[in-house]
LOLO-711457 format. One record per residue: residue number from 1; residue in three letters; x, y, z of N, C-alpha, C, O in turn. Coordinates in nm, 2 decimals, m for minus. Example, Ala and Ser with C-alpha at 12.3 -4.5 7.8 and 13.67 -1.06 7.14 Angstrom:
<sites>
<site num="1" residuo="ALA" n_px="1.32" n_py="m0.57" n_pz="0.78" ca_px="1.23" ca_py="m0.45" ca_pz="0.78" c_px="1.32" c_py="m0.33" c_pz="0.78" o_px="1.42" o_py="m0.33" o_pz="0.85"/>
<site num="2" residuo="SER" n_px="1.28" n_py="m0.22" n_pz="0.71" ca_px="1.37" ca_py="m0.11" ca_pz="0.71" c_px="1.29" c_py="0.00" c_pz="0.79" o_px="1.34" o_py="0.11" o_pz="0.80"/>
</sites>
This chain:
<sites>
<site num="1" residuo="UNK" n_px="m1.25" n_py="0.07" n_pz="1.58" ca_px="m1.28" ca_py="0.12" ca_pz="1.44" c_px="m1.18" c_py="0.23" c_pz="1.41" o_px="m1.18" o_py="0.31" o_pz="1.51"/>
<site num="2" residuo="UNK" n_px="m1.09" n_py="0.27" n_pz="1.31" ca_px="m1.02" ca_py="0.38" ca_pz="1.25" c_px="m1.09" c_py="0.46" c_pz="1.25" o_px="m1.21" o_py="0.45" o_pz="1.28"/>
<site num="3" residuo="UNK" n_px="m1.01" n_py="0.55" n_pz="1.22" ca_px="m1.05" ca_py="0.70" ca_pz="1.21" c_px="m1.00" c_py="0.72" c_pz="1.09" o_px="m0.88" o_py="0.69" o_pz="1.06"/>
<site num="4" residuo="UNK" n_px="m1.10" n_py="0.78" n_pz="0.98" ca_px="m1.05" ca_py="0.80" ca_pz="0.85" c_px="m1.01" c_py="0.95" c_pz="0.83" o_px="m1.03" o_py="1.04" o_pz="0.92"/>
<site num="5" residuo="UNK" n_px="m0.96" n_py="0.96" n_pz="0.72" ca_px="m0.89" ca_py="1.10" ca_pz="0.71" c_px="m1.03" c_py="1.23" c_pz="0.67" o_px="m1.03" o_py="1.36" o_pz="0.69"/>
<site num="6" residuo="UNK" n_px="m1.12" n_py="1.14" n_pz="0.61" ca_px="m1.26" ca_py="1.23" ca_pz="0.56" c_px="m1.33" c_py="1.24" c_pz="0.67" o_px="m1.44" o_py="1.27" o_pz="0.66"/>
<site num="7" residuo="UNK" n_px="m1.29" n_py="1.21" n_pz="0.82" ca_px="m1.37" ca_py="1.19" ca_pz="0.94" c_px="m1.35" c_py="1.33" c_pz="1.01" o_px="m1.44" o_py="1.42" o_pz="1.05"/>
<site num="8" residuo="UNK" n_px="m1.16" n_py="1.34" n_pz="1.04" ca_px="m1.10" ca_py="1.46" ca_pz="1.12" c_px="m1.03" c_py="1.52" c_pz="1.06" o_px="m0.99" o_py="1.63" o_pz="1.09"/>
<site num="9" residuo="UNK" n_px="m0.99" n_py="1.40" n_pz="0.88" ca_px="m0.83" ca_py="1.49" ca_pz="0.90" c_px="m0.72" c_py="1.43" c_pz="0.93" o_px="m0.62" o_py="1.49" o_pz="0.89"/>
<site num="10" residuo="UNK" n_px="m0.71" n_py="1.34" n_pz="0.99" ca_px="m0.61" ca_py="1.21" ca_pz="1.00" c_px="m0.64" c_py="1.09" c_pz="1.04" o_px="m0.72" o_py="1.06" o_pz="1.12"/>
<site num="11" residuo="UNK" n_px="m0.53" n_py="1.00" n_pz="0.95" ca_px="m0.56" ca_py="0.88" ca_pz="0.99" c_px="m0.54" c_py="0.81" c_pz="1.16" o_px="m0.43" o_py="0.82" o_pz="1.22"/>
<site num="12" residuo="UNK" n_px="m0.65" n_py="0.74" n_pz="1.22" ca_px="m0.59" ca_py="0.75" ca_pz="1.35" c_px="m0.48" c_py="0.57" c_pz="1.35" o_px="m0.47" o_py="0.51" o_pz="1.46"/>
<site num="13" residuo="UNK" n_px="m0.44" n_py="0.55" n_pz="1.27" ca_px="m0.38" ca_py="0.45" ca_pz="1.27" c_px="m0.28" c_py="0.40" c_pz="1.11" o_px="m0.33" o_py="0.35" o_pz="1.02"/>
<site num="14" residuo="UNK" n_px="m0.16" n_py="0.44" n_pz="1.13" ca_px="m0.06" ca_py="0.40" ca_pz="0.98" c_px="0.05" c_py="0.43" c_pz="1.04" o_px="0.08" o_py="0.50" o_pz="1.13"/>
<site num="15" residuo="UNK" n_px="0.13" n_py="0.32" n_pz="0.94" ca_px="0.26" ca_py="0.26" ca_pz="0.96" c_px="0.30" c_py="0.27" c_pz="0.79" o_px="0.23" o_py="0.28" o_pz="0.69"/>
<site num="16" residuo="UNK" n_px="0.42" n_py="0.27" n_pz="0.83" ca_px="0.54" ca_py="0.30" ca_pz="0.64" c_px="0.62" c_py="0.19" c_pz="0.64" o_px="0.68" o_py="0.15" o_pz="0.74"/>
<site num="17" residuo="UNK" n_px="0.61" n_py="0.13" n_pz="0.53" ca_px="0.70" ca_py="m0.01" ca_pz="0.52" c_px="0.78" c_py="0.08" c_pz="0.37" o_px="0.72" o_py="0.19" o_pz="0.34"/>
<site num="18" residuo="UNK" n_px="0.90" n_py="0.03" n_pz="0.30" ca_px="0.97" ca_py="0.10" ca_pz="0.23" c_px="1.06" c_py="m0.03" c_pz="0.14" o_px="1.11" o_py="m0.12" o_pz="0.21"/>
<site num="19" residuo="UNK" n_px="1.07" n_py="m0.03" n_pz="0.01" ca_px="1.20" ca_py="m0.12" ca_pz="m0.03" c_px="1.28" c_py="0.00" c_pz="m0.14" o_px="1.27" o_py="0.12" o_pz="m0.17"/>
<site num="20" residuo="UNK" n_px="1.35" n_py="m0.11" n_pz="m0.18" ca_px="1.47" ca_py="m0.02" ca_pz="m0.26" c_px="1.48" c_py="m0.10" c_pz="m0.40" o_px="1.56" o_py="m0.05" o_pz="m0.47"/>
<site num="21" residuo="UNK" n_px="1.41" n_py="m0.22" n_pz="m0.44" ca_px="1.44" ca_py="m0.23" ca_pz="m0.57" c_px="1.27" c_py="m0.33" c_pz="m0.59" o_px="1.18" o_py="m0.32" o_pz="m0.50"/>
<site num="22" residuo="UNK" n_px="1.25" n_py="m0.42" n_pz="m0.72" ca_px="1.11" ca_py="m0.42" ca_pz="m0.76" c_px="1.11" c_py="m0.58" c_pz="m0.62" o_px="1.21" o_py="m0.63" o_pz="m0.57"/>
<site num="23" residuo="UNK" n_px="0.97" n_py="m0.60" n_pz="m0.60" ca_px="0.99" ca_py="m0.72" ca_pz="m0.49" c_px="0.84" c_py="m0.70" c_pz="m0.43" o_px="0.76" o_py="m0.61" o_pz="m0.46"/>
<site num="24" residuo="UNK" n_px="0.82" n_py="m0.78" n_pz="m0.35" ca_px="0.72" ca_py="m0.78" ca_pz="m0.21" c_px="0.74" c_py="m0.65" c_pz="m0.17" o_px="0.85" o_py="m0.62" o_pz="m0.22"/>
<site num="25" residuo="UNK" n_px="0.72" n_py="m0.59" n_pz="m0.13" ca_px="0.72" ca_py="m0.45" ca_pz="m0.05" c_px="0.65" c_py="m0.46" c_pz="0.10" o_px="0.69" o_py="m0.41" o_pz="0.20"/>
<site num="26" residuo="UNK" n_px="0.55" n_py="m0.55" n_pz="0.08" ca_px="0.45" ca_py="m0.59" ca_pz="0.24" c_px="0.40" c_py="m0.73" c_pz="0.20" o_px="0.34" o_py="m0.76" o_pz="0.10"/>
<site num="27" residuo="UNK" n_px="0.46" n_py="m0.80" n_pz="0.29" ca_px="0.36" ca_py="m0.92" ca_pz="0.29" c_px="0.24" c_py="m0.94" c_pz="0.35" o_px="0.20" o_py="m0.86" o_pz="0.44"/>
<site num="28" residuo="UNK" n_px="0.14" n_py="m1.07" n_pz="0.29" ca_px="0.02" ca_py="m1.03" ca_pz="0.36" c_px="0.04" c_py="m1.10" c_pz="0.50" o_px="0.13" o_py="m1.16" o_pz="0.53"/>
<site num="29" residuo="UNK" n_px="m0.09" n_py="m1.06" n_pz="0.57" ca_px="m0.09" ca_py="m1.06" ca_pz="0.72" c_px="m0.16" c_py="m1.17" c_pz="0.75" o_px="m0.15" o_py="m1.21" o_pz="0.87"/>
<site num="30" residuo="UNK" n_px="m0.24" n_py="m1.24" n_pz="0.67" ca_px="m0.34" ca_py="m1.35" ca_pz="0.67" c_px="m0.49" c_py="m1.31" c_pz="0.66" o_px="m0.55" o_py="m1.21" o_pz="0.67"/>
<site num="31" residuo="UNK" n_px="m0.56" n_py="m1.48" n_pz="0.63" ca_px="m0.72" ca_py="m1.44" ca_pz="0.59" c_px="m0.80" c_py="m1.36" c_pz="0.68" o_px="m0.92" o_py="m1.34" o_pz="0.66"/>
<site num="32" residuo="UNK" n_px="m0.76" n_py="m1.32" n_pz="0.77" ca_px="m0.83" ca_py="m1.27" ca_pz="0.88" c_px="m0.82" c_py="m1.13" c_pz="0.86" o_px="m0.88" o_py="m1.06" o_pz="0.95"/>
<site num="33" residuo="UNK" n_px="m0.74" n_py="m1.05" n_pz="0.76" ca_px="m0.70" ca_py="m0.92" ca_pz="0.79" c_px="m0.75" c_py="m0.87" c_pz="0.70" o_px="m0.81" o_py="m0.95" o_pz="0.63"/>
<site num="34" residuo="UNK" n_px="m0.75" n_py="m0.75" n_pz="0.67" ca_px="m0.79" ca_py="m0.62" ca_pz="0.59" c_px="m0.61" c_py="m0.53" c_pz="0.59" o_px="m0.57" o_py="m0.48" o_pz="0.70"/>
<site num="35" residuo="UNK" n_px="m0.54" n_py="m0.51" n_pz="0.50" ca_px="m0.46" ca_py="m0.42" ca_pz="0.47" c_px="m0.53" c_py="m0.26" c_pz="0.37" o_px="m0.57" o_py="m0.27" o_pz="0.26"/>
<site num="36" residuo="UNK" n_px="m0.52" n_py="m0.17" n_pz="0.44" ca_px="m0.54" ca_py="m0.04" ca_pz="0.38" c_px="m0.45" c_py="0.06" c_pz="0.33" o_px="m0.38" o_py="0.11" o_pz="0.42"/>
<site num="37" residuo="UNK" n_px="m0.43" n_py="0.10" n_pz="0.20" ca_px="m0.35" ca_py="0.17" ca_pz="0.16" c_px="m0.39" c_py="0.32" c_pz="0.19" o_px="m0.51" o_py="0.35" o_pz="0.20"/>
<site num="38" residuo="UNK" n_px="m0.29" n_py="0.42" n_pz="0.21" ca_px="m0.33" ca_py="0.54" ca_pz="0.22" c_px="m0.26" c_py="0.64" c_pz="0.18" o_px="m0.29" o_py="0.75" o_pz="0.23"/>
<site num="39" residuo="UNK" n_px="m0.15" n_py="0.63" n_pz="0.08" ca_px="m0.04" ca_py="0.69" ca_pz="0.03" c_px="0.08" c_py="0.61" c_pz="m0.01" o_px="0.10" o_py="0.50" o_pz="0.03"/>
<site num="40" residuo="UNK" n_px="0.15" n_py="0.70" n_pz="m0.11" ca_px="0.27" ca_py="0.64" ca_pz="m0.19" c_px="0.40" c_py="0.71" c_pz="m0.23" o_px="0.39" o_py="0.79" o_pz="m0.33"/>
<site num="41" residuo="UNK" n_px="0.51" n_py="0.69" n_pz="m0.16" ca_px="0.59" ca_py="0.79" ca_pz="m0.23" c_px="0.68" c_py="0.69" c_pz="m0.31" o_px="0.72" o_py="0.58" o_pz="m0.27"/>
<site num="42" residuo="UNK" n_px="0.71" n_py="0.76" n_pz="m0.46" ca_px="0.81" ca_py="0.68" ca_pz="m0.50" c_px="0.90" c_py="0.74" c_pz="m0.63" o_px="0.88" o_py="0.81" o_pz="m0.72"/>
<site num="43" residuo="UNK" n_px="1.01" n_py="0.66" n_pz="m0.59" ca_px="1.10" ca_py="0.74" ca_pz="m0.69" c_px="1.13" c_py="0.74" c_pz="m0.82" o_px="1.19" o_py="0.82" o_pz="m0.89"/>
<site num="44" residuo="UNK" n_px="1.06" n_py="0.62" n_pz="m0.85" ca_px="1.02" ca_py="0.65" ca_pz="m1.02" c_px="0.90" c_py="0.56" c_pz="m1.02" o_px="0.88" o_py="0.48" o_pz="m0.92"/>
<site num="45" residuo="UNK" n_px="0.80" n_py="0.57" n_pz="m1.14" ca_px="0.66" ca_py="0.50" ca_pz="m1.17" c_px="0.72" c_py="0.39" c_pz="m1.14" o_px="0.83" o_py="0.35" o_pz="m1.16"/>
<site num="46" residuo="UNK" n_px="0.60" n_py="0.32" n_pz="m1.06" ca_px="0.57" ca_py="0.24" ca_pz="m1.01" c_px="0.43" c_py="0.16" c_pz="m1.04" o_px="0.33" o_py="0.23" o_pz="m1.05"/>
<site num="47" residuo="UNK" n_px="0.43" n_py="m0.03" n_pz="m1.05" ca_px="0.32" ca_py="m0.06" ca_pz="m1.07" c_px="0.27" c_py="m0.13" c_pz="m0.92" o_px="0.37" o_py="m0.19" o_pz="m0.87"/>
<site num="48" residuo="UNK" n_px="0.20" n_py="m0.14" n_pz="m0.87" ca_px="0.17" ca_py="m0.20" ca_pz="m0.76" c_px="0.10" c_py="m0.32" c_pz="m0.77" o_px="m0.01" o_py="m0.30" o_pz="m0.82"/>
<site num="49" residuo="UNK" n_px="0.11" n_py="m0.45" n_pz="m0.74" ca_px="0.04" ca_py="m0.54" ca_pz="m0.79" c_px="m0.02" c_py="m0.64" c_pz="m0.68" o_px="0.07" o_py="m0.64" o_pz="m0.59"/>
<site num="50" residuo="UNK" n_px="m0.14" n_py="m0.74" n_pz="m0.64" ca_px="m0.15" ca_py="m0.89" ca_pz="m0.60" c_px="0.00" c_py="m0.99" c_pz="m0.65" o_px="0.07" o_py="m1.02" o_pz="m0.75"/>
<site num="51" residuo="UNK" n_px="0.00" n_py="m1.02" n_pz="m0.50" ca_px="0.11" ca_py="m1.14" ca_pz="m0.48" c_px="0.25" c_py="m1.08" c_pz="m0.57" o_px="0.33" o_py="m1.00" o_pz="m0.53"/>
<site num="52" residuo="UNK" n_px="0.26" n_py="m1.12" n_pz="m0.68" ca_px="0.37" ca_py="m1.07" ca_pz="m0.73" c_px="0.37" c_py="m1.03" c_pz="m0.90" o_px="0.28" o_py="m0.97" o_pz="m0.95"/>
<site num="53" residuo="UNK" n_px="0.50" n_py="m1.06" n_pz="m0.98" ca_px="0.46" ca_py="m0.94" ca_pz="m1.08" c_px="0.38" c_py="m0.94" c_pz="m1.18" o_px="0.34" o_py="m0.85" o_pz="m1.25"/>
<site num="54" residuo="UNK" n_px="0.35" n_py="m1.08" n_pz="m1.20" ca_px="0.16" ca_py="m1.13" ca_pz="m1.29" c_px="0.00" c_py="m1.09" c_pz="m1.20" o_px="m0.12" o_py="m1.10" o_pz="m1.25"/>
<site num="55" residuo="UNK" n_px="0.04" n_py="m1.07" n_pz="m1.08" ca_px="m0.06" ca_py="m1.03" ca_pz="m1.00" c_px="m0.14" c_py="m0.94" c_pz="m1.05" o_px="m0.10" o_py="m0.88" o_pz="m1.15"/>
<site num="56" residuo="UNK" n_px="m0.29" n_py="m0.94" n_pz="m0.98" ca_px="m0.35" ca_py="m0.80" ca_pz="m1.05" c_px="m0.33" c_py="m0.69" c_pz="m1.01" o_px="m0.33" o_py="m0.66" o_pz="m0.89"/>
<site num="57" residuo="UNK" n_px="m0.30" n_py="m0.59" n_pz="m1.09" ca_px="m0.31" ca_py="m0.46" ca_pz="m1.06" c_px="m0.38" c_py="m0.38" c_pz="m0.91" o_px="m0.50" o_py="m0.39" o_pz="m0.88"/>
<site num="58" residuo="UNK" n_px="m0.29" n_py="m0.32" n_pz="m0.84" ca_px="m0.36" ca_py="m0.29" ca_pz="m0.76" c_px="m0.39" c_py="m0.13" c_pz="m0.80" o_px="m0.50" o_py="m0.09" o_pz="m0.83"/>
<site num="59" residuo="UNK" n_px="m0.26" n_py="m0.05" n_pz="m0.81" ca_px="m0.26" ca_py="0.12" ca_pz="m0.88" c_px="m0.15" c_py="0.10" c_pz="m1.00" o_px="m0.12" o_py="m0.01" o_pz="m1.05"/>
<site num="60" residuo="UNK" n_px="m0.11" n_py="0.22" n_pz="m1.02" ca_px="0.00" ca_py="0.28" ca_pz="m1.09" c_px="0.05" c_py="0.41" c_pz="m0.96" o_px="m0.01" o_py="0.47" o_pz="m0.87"/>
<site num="61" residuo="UNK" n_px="0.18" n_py="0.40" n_pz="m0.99" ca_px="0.23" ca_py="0.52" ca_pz="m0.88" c_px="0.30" c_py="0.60" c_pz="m0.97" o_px="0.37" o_py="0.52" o_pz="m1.04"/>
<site num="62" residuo="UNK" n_px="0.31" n_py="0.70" n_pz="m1.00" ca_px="0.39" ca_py="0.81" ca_pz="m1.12" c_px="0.48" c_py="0.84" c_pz="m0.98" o_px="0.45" o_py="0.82" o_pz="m0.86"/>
<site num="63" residuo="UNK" n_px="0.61" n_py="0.90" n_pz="m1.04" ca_px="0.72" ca_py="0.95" ca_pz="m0.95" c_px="0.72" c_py="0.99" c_pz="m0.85" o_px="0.74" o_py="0.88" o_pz="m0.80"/>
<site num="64" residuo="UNK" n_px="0.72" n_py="1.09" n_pz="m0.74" ca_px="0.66" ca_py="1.16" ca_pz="m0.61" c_px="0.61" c_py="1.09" c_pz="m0.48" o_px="0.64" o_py="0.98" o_pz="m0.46"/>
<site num="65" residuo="UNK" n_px="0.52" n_py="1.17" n_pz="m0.41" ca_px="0.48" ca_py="1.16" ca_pz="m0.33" c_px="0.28" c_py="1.19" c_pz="m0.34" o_px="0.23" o_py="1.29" o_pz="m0.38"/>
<site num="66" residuo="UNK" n_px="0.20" n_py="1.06" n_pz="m0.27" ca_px="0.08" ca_py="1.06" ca_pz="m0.35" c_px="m0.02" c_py="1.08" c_pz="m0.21" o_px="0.01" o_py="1.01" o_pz="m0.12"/>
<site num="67" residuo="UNK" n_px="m0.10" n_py="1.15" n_pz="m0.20" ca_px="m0.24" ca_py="1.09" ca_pz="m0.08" c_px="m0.35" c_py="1.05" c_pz="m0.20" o_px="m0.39" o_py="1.12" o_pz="m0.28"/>
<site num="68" residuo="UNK" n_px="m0.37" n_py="0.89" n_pz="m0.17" ca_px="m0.49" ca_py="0.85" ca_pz="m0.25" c_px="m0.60" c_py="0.92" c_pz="m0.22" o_px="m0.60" o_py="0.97" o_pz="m0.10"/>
<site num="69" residuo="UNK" n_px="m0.66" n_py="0.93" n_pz="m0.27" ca_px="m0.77" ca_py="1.04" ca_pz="m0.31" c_px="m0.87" c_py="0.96" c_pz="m0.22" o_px="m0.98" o_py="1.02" o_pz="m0.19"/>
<site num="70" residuo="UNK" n_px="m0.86" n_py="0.83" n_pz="m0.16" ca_px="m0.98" ca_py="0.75" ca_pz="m0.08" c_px="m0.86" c_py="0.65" c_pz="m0.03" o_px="m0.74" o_py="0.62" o_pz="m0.07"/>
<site num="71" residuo="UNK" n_px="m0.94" n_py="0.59" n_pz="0.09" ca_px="m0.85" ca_py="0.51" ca_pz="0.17" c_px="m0.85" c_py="0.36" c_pz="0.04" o_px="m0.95" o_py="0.36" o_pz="m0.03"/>
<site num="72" residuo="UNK" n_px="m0.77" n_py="0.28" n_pz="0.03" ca_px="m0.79" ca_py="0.14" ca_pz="m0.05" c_px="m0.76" c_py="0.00" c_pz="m0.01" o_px="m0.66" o_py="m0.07" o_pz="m0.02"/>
<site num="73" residuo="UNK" n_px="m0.88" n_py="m0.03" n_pz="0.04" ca_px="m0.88" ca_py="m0.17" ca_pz="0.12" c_px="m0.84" c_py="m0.31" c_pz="0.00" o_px="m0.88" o_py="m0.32" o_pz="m0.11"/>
<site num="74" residuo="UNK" n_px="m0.76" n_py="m0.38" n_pz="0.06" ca_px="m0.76" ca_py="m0.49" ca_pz="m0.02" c_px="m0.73" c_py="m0.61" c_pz="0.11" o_px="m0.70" o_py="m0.59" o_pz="0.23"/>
<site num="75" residuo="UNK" n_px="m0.74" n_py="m0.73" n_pz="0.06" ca_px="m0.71" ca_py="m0.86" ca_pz="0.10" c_px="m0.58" c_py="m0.88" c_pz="0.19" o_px="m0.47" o_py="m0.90" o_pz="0.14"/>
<site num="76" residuo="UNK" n_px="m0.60" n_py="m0.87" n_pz="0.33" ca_px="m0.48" ca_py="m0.88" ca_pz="0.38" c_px="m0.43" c_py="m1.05" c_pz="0.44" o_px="m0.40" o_py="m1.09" o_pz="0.55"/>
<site num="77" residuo="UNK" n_px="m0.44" n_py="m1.12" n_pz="0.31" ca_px="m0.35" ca_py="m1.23" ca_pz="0.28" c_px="m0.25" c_py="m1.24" c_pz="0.19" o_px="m0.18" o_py="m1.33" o_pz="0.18"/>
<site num="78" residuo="UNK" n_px="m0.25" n_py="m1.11" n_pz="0.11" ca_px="m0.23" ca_py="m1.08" ca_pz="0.02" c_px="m0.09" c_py="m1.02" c_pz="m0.02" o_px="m0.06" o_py="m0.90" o_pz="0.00"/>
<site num="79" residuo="UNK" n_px="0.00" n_py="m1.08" n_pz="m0.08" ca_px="0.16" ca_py="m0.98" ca_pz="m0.07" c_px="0.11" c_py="m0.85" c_pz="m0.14" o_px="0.01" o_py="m0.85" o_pz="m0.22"/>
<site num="80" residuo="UNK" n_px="0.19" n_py="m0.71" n_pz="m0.13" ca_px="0.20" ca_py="m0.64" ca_pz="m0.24" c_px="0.31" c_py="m0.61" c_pz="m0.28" o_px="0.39" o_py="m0.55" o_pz="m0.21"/>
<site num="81" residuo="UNK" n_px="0.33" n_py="m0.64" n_pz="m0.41" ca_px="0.45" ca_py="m0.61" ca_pz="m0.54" c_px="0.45" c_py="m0.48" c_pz="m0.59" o_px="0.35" o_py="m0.42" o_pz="m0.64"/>
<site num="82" residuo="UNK" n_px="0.60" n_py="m0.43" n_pz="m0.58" ca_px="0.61" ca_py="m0.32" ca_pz="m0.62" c_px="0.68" c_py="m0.34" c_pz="m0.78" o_px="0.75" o_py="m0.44" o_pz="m0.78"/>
<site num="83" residuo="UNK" n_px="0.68" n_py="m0.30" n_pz="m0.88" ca_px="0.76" ca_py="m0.34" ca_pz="m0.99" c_px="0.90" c_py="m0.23" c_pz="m1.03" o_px="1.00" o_py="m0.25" o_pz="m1.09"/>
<site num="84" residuo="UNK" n_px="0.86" n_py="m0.12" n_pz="m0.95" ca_px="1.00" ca_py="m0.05" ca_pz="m0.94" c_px="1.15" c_py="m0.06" c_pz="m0.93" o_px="1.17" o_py="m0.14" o_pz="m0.84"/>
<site num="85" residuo="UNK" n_px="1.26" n_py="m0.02" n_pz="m0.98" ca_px="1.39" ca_py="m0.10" ca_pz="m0.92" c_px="1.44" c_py="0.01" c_pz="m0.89" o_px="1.54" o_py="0.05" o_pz="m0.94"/>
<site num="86" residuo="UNK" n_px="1.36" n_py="0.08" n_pz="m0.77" ca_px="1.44" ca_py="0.21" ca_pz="m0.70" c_px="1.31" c_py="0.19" c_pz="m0.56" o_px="1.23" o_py="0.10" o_pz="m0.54"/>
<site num="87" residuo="UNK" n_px="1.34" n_py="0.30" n_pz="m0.49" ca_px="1.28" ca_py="0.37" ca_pz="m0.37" c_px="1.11" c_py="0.39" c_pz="m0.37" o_px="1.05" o_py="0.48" o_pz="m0.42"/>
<site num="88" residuo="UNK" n_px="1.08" n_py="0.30" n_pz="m0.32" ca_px="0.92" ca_py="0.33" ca_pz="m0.27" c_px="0.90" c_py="0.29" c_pz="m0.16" o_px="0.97" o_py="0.20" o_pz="m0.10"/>
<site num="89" residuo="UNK" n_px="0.78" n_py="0.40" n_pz="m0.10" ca_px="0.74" ca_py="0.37" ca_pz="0.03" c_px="0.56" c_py="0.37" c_pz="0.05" o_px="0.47" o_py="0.42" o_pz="m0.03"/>
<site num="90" residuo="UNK" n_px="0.53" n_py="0.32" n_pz="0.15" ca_px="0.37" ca_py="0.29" ca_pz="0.14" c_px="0.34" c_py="0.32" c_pz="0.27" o_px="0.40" o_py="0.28" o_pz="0.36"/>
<site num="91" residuo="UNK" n_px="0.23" n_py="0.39" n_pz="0.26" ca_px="0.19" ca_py="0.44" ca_pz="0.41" c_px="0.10" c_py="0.32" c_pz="0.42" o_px="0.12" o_py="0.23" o_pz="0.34"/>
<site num="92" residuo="UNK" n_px="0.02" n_py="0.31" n_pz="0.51" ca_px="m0.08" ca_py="0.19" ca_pz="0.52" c_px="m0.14" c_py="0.13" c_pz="0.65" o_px="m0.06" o_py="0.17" o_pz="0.74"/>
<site num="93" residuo="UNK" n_px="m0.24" n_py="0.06" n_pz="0.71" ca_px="m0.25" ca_py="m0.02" ca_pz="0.80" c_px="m0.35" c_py="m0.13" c_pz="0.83" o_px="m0.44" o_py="m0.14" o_pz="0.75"/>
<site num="94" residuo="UNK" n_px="m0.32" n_py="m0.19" n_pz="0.90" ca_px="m0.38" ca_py="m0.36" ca_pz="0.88" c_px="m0.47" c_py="m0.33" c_pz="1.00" o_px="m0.43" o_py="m0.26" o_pz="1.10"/>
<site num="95" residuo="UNK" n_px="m0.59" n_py="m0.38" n_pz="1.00" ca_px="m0.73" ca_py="m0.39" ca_pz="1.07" c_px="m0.71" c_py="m0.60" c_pz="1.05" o_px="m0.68" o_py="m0.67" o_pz="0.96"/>
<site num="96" residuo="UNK" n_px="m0.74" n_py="m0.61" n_pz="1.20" ca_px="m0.80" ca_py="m0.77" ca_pz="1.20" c_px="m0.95" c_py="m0.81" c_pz="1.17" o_px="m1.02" o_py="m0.78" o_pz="1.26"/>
<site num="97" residuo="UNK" n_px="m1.01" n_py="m0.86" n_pz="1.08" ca_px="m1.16" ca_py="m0.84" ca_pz="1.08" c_px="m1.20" c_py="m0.95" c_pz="1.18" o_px="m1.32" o_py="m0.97" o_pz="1.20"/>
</sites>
């Protein structure tokens, strides 16, 4: 089981995946998984989306550097799309359910 950041204070488990123009940013891992988000930095607004760029909404990312305000589990079969055509990076980590 993780260790959430409302637990100690840090996450006990995340990894940074990063792209440089709009795209997949992480692919999914399969039906078996859970992908969790847990921060965003990026260099200009950003939309984050399911699969790709008609997908649903996952956030919005405004310019900088972000700690979501709560950990955000989604479907880890799941690609996530960045729609940016600059620098984003995503903190995150995948649990097997």
């Amino acid at each position: 089981m993780p260790r959430y950041f409302r637990d100690d204070g840090f996450e006990g488990i995340a990894s940074v995946v990063s792209a440089t123009g709009a795209g997949v940013i992480l692919s999914g891992q399969g039906s078996s998984t859970t992908t969790y988000l847990l921060g965003a930095n990026a260099h200009i607004n950003t939309t984050l989306r399911e699969s790709g760029v008609a997908g649903n909404v996952i956030l919005n990312v405004g310019a900088g550097n972000f700690n979501f305000p709560a950990t955000i589990a989604l479907d880890g079969s799941k690609n996530i799309y960045s729609s940016a055509a600059d620098s984003v990076s995503l903190f995150y980590y995948i649990q097997n359910n």
